[in-house]
C-alpha positions as CSV (number, residue, x, y, z in Angstrom):
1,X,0.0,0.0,0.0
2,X,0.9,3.3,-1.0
3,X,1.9,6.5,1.9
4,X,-0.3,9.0,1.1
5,X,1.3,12.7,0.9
6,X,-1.2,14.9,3.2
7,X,-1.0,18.7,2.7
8,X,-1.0,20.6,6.0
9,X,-3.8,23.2,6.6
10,X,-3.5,26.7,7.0
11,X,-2.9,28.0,10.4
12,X,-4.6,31.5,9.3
13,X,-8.1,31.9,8.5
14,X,-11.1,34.2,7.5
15,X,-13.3,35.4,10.7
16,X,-16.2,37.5,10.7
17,X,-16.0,39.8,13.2
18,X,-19.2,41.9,14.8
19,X,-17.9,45.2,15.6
20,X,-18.8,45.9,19.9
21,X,-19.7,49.6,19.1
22,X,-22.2,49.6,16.0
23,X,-22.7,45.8,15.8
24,X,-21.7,45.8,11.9
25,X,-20.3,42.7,10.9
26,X,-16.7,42.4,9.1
27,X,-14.4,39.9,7.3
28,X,-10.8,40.0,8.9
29,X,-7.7,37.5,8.2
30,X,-6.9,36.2,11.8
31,X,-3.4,36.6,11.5
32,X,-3.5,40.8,10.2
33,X,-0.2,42.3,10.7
34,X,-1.8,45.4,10.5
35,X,-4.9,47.2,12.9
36,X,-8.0,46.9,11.2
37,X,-10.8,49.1,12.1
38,X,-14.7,49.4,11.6
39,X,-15.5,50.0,8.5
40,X,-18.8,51.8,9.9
41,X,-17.5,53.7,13.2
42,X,-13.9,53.6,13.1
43,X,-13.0,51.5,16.3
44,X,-10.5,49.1,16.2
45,X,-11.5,45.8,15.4
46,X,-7.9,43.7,15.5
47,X,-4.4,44.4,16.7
48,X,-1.2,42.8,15.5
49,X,0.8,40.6,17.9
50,X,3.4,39.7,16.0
51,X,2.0,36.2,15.1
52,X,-2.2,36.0,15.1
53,X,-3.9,38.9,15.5
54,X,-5.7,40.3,18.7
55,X,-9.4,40.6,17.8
56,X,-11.0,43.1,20.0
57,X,-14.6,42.5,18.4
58,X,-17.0,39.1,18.8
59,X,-15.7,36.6,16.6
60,X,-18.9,34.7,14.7
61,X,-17.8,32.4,12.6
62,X,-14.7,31.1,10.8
63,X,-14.4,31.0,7.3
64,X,-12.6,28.7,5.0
């Protein structure tokens, strides 16, 4: 029987992110190396860590 090769998965992903001021909902990559703010009100929504991002808003889901 044959090895099969596997591929690794991603560490990073998608998340959509509700914003804690205005409640508007937002795509963000989970590992931003930049701040990413509400697109609606301007607060931040991530911070950058050096490594995965520190999400200040709700996360509600994970995208692939």
């Amino acid at each position: 029987m044959a090895k099969k090769k596997t591929i690794p998965e991603p560490k990073s992903r998608f998340l959509l992110v509700k914003c804690k001021e205005c409640e508007h909902e937002q795509t963000v990559f989970g590992w931003a190396t930049r701040k990413v703010i509400c697109d609606v009100c301007g607060k931040p929504l991530t911070e950058p860590r050096g490594g995965k991002a520190h999400i200040i808003g709700e996360v509600l889901q994970e995208l692939s």
